[in-house]
C-alpha positions as a printed NumPy array, in Angstrom:
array([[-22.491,  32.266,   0.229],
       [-18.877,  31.487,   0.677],
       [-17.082,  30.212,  -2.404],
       [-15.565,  26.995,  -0.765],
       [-19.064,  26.198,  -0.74 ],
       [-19.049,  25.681,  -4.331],
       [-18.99 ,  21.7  ,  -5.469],
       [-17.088,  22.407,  -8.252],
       [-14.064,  23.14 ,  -6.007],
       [-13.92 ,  20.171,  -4.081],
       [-14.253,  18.314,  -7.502],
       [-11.07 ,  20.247,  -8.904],
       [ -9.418,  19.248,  -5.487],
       [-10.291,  15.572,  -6.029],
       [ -8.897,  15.537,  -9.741],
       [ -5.634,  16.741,  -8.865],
       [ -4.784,  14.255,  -6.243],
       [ -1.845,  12.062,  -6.756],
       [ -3.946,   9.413,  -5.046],
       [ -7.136,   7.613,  -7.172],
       [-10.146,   8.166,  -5.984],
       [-14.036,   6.786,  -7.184],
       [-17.053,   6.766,  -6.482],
       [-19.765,   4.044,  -7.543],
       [-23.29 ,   3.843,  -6.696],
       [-25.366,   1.64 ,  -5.345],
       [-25.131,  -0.61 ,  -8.717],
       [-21.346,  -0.567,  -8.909],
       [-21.491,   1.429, -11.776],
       [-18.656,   4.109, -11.692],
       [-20.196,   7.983, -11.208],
       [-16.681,   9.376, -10.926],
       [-13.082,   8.716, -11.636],
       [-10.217,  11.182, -10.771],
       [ -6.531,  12.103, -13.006],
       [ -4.947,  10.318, -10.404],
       [ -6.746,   6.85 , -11.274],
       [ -6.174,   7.538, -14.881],
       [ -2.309,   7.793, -13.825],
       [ -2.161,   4.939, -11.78 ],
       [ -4.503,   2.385, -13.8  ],
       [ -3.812,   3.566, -17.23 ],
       [ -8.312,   3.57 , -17.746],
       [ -9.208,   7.242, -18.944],
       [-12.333,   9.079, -16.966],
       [-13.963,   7.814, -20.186],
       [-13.041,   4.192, -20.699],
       [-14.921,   3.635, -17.316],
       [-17.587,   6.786, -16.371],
       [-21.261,   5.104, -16.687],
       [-19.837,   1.521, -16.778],
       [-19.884,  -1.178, -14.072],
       [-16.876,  -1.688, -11.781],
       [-16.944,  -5.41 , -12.627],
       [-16.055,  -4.634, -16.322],
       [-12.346,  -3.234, -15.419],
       [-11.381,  -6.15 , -12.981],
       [-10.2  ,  -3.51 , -10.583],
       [-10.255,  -5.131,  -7.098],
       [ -9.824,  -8.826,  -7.597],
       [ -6.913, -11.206,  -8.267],
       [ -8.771, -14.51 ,  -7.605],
       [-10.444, -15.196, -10.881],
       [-13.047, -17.73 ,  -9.114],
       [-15.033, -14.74 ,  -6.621],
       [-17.769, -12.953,  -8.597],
       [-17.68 ,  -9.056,  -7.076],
       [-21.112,  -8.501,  -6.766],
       [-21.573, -11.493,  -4.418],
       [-18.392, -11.377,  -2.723],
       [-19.239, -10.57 ,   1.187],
       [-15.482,  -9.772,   1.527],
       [-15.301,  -7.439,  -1.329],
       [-14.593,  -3.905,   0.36 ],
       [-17.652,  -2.087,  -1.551],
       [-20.285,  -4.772,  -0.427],
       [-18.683,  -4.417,   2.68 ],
       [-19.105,  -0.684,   2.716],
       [-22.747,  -1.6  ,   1.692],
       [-23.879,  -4.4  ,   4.04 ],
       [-22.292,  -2.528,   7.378],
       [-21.937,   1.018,   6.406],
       [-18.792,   1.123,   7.912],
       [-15.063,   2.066,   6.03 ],
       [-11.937,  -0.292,   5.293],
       [ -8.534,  -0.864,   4.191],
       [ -7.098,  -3.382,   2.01 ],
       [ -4.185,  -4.331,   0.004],
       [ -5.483,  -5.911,  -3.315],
       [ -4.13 ,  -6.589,  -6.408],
       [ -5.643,  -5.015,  -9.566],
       [ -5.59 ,  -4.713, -13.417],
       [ -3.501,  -1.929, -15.254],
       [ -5.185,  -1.167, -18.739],
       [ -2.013,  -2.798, -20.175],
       [ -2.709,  -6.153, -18.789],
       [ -0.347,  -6.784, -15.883],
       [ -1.288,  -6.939, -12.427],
       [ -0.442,  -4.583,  -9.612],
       [ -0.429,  -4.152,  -5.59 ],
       [ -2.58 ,  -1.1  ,  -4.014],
       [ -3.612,   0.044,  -0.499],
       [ -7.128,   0.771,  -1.141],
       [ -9.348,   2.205,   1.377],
       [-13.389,   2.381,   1.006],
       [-16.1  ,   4.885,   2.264],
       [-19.936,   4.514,   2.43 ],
       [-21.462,   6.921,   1.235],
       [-24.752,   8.694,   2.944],
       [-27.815,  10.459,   1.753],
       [-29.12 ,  12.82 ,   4.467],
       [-30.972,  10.563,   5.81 ],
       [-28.043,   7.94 ,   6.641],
       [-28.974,   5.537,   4.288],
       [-25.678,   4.213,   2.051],
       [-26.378,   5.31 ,  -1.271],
       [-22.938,   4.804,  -2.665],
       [-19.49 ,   4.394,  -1.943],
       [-15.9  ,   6.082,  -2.915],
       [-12.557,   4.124,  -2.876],
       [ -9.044,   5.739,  -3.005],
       [ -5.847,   4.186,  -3.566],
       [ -2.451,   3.924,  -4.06 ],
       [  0.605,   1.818,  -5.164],
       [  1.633,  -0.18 ,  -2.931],
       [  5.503,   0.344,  -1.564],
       [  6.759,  -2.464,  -3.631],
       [  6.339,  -0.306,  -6.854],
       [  9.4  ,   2.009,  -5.545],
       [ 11.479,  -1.152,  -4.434],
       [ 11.573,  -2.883,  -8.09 ],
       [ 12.492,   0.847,  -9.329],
       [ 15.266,   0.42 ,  -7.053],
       [ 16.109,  -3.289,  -8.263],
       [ 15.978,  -2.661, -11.848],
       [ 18.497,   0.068, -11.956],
       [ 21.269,  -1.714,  -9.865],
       [ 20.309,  -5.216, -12.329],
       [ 20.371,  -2.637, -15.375],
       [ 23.69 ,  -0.904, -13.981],
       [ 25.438,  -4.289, -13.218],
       [ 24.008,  -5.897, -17.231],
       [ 21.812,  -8.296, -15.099],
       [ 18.735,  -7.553, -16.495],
       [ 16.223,  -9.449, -19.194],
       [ 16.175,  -6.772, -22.219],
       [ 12.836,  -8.71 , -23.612],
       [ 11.075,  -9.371, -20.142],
       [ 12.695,  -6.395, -17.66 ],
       [ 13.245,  -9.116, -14.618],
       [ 16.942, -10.442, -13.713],
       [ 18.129, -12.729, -16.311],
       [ 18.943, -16.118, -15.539],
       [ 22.777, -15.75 , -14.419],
       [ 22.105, -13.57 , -11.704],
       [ 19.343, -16.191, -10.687],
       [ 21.986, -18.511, -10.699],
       [ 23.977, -16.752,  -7.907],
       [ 20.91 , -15.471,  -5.761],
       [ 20.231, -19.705,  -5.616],
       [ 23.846, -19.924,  -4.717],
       [ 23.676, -17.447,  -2.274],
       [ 20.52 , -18.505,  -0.643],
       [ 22.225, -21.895,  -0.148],
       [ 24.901, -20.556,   2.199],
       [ 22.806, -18.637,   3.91 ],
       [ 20.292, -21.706,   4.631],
       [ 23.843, -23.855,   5.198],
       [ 25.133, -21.17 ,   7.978],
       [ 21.727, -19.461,   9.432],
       [ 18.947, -21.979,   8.718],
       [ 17.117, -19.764,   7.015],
       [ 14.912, -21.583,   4.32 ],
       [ 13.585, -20.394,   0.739],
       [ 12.063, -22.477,  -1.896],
       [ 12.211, -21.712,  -5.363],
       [  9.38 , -22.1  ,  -8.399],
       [  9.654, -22.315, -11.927],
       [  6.974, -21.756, -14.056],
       [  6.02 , -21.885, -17.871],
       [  3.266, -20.499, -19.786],
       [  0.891, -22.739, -21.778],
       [  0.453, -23.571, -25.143],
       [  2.923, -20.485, -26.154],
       [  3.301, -22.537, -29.685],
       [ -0.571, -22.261, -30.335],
       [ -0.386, -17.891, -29.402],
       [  2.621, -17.959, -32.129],
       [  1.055, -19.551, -34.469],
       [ -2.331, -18.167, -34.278],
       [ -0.967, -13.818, -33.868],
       [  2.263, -14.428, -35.085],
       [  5.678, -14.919, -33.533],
       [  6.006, -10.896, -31.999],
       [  3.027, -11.92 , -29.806],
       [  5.642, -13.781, -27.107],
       [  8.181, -10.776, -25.719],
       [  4.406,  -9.583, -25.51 ],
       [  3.111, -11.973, -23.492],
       [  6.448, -12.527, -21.331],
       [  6.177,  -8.73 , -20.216],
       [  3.034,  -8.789, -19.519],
       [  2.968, -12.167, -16.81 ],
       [  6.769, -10.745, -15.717],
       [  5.549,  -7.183, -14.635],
       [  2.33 ,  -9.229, -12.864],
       [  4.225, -11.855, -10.989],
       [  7.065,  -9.13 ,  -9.77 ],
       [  4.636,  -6.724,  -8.503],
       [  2.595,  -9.025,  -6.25 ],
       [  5.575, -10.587,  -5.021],
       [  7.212,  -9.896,  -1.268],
       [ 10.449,  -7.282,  -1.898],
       [ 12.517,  -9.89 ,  -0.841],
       [ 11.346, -12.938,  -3.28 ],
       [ 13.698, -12.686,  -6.791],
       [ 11.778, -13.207, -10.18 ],
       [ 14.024, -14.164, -12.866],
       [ 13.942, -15.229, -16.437],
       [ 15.184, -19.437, -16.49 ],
       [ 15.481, -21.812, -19.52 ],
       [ 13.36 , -20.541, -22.5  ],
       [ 10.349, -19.207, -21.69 ],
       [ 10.477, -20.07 , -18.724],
       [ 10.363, -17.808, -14.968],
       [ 12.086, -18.988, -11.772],
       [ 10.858, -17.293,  -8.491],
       [ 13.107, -17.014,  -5.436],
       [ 11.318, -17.277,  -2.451],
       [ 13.01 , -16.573,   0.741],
       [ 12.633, -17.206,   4.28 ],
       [  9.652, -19.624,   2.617],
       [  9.19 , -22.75 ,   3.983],
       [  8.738, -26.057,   1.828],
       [  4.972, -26.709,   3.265],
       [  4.41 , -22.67 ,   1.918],
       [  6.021, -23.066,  -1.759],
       [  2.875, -24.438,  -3.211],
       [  0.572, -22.019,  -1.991],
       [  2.766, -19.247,  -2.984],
       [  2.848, -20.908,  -6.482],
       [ -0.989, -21.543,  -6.744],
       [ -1.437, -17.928,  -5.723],
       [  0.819, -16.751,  -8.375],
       [ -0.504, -19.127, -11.321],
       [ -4.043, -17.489, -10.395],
       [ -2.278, -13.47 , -10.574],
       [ -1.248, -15.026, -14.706],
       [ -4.402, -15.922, -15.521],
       [ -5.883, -12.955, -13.944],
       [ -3.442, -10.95 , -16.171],
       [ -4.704, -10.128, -19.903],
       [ -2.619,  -9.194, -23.171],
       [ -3.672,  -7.008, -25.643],
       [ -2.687,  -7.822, -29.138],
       [ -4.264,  -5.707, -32.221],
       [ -7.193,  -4.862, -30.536],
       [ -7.889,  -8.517, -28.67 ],
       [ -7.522,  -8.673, -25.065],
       [ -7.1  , -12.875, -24.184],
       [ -5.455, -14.332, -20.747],
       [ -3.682, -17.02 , -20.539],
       [ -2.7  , -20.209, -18.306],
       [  0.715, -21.109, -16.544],
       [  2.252, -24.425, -15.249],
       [  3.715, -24.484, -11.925],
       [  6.672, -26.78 , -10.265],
       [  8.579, -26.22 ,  -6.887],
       [ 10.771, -27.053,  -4.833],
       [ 12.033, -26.143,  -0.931],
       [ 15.563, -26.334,   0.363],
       [ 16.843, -28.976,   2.108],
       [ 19.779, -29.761,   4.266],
       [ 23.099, -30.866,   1.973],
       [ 21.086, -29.191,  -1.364],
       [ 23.365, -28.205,  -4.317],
       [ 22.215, -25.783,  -6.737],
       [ 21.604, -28.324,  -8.893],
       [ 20.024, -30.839,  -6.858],
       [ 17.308, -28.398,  -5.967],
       [ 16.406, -26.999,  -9.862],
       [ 16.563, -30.542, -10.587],
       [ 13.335, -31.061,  -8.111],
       [ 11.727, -27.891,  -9.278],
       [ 11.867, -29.024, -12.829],
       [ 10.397, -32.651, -11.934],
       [  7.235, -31.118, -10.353],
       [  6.833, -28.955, -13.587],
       [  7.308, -31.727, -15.419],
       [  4.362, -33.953, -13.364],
       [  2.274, -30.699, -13.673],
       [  2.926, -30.957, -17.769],
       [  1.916, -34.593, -17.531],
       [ -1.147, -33.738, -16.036],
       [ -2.31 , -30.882, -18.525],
       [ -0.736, -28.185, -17.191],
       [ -2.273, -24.974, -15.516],
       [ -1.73 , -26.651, -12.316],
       [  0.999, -26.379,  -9.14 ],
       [  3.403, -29.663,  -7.861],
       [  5.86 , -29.356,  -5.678],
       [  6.807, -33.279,  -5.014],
       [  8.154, -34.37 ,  -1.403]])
């Protein structure tokens, strides 16, 4: 017998891929998990070997779909049709932010055709290597948030500035979003005041990575994010905004053992012909404030 024939081979192969790759059975529950989705997820082969996929969040970023019911979940896909896919989800690092990945999915057949499991490999998305990019020139240039690692609220400033000239000359039209998280005052008192630069880094590192490469994420007044988004029109600025107050509380922080998610408020605002700077923060900070008045963890962008 040739020695390629040996399965031990192929699994050495498999480990060493940059790529993740696992496989789950027909229960979801994880059989094997390679080096390279230890790398890219931060979950050891032993966090997650013998439990179900469902407990590690990997493949969803809308909190309200249950995976095991989900017809457009990839695996159930995979399952139900027997035939592969490709998607670009967002999913959970073990360190609580939220990430972009191509991730394509593979029945897997017994010999007698019948799906008996199925193996899904993946990688980060190209965004990952574009905020590389951004962060060194912001870092080079002393643009950058020490505590939160997005652009600090100066350069946010001029990219607003900039993006009204641009809208003034070309017509081209972004909307911008500000956001806050909830009831910071309550995680202070409650784990103490280090908890916050925690919790900032955490929803920063999730909103920037499931943004476009061109949309700007930027630290604002205290506590507070601003989101650039350009070529967006005003009708799309509160969709964009729903889908990112979902991607925070899809997010989770640990703190000294205790994993907890938490909730964000949403305002917005698109540009519109003769717009200052300061005409258009002034609308984005109006529909947070009618999202406050409302109890919060919501999204208004007021006409």
């Amino acid at each position: 017998m040739s020695e390629l024939n040996d399965p031990a081979i192929y699994q050495t192969v498999l480990d060493g891929l940059e790529t993740g790759v696992y496989i789950v059975d027909r229960n979801r529950r994880i059989r094997f998990w390679n080096e390279g989705a230890e790398k890219i997820t931060g979950y050891l082969r032993q966090d997650v070997v013998g439990h179900f996929l469902r407990d590690h969040l990997l493949t969803s970023s809308d909190a309200s779909k249950d995976l095991d019911s989900d017809p457009d979940d990839p695996i159930n896909q995979a399952f139900r049709d027997g035939k592969p896919s490709t998607m670009n989800v967002s999913i959970l690092h073990k360190d609580g932010y939220r990430f972009p990945i191509v991730l394509r999915t593979n029945p897997i057949r017994n010999g007698h055709g019948a799906v008996i499991g199925a193996s899904e490999s993946f990688e980060k998305s190209h965004i990952a290597s574009e905020l590389r990019r951004r962060h060194s020139a912001l870092a080079d240039f002393g643009c950058l948030d020490v505590v939160t690692g997005v652009a600090a609220q100066g350069f946010m400033e001029t990219q607003i500035r900039e993006n009204l000239i641009t809208f003034a000359e070309h017509h081209i039209p972004f909307g911008i979003l500000l956001m806050q998280i909830d009831e910071l005052d309550k995680y202070r008192a409650s784990r103490g005041p280090a908890v916050i630069p925690t919790i900032l880094r955490i929803i920063a590192q999730s909103l920037e990575n499931c943004l476009r490469p061109t949309d700007i994420l930027g630290c604002w007044e205290q506590y507070q994010f601003l989101i650039i988004l350009t070529d967006c029109k005003e009708a799309e600025v509160s969709l964009v905004g729903d889908r990112m107050r979902r991607i925070i509380g899809r997010s989770e922080i640990e703190w000294w053992g205790d994993r907890f998610s938490v909730t964000s408020t949403v305002g917005g605002g698109g540009c519109r012909e003769g717009d200052t700077a300061a005409m258009l923060i002034e609308r984005a900070t109006t529909s947070l404030q009618e999202s406050l008045s409302k109890g919060g963890n919501q999204v208004t962008v007021l006409a």
